[in-house]
C-alpha positions as CSV (number, residue, x, y, z in Angstrom):
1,X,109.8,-24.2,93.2
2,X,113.1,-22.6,91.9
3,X,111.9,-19.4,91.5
4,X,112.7,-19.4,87.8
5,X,110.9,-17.0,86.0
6,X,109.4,-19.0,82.4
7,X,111.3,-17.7,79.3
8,X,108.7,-19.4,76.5
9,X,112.0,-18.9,73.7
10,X,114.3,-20.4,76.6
11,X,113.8,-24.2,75.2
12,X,116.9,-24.1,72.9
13,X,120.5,-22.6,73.4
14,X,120.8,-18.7,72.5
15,X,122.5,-19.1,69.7
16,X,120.2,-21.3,68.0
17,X,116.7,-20.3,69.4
18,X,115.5,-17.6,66.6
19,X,116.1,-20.7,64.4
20,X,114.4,-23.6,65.7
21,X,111.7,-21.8,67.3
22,X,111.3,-17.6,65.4
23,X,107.7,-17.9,67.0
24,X,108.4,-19.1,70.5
25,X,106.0,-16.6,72.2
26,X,102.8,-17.0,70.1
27,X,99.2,-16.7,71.5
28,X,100.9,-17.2,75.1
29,X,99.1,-14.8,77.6
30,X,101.9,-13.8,79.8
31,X,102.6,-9.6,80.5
32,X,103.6,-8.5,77.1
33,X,105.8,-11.4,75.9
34,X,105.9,-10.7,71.9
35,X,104.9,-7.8,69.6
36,X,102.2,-5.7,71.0
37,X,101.5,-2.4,68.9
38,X,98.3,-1.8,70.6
39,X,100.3,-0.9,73.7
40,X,103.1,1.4,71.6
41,X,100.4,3.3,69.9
42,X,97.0,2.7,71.1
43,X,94.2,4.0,69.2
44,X,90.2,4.3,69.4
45,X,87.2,3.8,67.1
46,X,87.5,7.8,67.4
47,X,90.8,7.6,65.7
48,X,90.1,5.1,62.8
49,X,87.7,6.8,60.1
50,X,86.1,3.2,59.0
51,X,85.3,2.2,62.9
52,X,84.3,6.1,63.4
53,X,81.7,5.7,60.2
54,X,80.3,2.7,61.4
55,X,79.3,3.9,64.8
56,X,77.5,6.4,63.8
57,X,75.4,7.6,66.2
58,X,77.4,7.0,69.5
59,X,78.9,9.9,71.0
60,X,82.8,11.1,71.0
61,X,83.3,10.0,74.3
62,X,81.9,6.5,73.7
63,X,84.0,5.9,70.6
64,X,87.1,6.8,72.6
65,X,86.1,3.7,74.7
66,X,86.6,1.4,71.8
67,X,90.2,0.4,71.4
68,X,90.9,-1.0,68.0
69,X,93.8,-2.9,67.6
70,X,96.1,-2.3,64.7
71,X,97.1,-4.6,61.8
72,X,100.2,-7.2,63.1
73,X,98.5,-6.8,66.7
74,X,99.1,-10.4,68.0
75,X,95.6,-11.7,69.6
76,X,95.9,-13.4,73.3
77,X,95.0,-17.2,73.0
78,X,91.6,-18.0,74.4
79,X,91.0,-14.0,74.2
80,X,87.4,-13.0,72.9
81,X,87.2,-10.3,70.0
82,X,84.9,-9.0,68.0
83,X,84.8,-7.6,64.1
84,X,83.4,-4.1,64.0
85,X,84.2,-4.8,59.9
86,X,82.8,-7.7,59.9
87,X,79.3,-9.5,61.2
88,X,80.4,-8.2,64.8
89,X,79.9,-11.6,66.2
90,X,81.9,-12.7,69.1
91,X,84.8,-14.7,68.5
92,X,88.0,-16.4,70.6
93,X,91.3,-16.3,69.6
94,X,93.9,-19.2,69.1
95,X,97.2,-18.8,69.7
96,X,98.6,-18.4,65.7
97,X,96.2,-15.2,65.4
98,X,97.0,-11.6,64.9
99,X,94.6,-8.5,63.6
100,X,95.2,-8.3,59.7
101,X,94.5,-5.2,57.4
102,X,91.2,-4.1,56.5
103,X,89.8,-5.8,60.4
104,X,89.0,-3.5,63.2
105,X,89.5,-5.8,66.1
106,X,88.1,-5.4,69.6
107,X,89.5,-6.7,72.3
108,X,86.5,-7.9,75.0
109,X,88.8,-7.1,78.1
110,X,89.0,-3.7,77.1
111,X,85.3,-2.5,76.9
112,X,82.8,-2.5,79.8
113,X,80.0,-4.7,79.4
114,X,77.1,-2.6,78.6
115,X,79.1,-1.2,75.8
116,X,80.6,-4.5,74.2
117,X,76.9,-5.4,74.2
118,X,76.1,-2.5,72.7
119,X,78.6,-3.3,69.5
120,X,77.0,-7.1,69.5
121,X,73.4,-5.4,68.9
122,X,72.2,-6.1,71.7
123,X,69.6,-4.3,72.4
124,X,67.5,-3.4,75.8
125,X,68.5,-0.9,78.0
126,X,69.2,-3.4,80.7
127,X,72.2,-5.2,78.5
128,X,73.4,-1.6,77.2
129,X,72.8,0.8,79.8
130,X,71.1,2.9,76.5
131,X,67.7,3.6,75.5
C-alpha cells in the first residue's frame, strides 16, 4: 500500500477533470467528499413548518431529533431515507440522488431506532418506545 489517499476527481489531469468528469464525487460515501448543505446549515422537523405540521402530536424535543435535509442535499449511495411528504416508506439511495424541493428527507443514520419507527407507523410500544 502506497499510502495514497483516493481522490474520486483524481482520474484525469487538473486541467481537464471538471470537464470529463463535473460529477466525479457522486453518491460516493467517503467523509464529506461533494456538496453537503445538511452539514452547513442543519435543520430539524422543528424548523421546517410542513415537517412540523405533519408531526403533530410529538413533542418539541422529539421534532428537534428529526433532521431534514434540505433541497440539493446529495443522498449517500446505499443510504436509507424516508419521505415525511410522501408515503413515509423506507427507501435506499443510489448514487445519482439528491433531496429535491417540496421532499422532506430523512436520513436513517440520523434517528434512533424507536423514533425512525415511529415516523414508519409503526406502532407498539416495544418498536417505538411510546404508548
Amino acid at each position: 500500500m502506497t499510502g495514497k489517499v483516493y481522490d474520486p476527481g483524481g482520474k484525469h489531469p487538473p486541467e481537464y477533470q471538471e470537464d470529463m468528469n463535473p460529477n466525479a464525487a457522486a453518491g460516493i460515501n467517503y467523509g464529506t467528499v461533494g456538496s453537503h448543505p445538511e452539514k452547513d446549515n442543519p435543520r430539524t422537523a422543528y424548523d421546517v413548518k410542513e415537517a412540523y405540521a405533519l408531526l403533530e402530536g410529538l413533542t418539541d424535543d422529539l421534532l428537534k431529533q428529526i433532521p431534514i435535509l434540505p433541497s440539493g442535499s446529495r443522498l449517500e449511495q446505499n443510504a436509507t431515507y424516508l419521505d415525511l411528504a410522501g408515503d413515509r416508506t423506507e427507501f435506499t439511495a443510489v448514487g445519482d440522488m439528491e433531496a429535491g424541493p417540496g421532499r422532506l428527507l430523512v436520513p436513517k443514520s440520523e434517528v434512533d431506532h424507536q423514533l425512525w419507527n415511529l415516523l414508519r407507523g409503526v406502532t407498539g410500544v416495544e418498536r417505538t418506545g411510546r404508548r
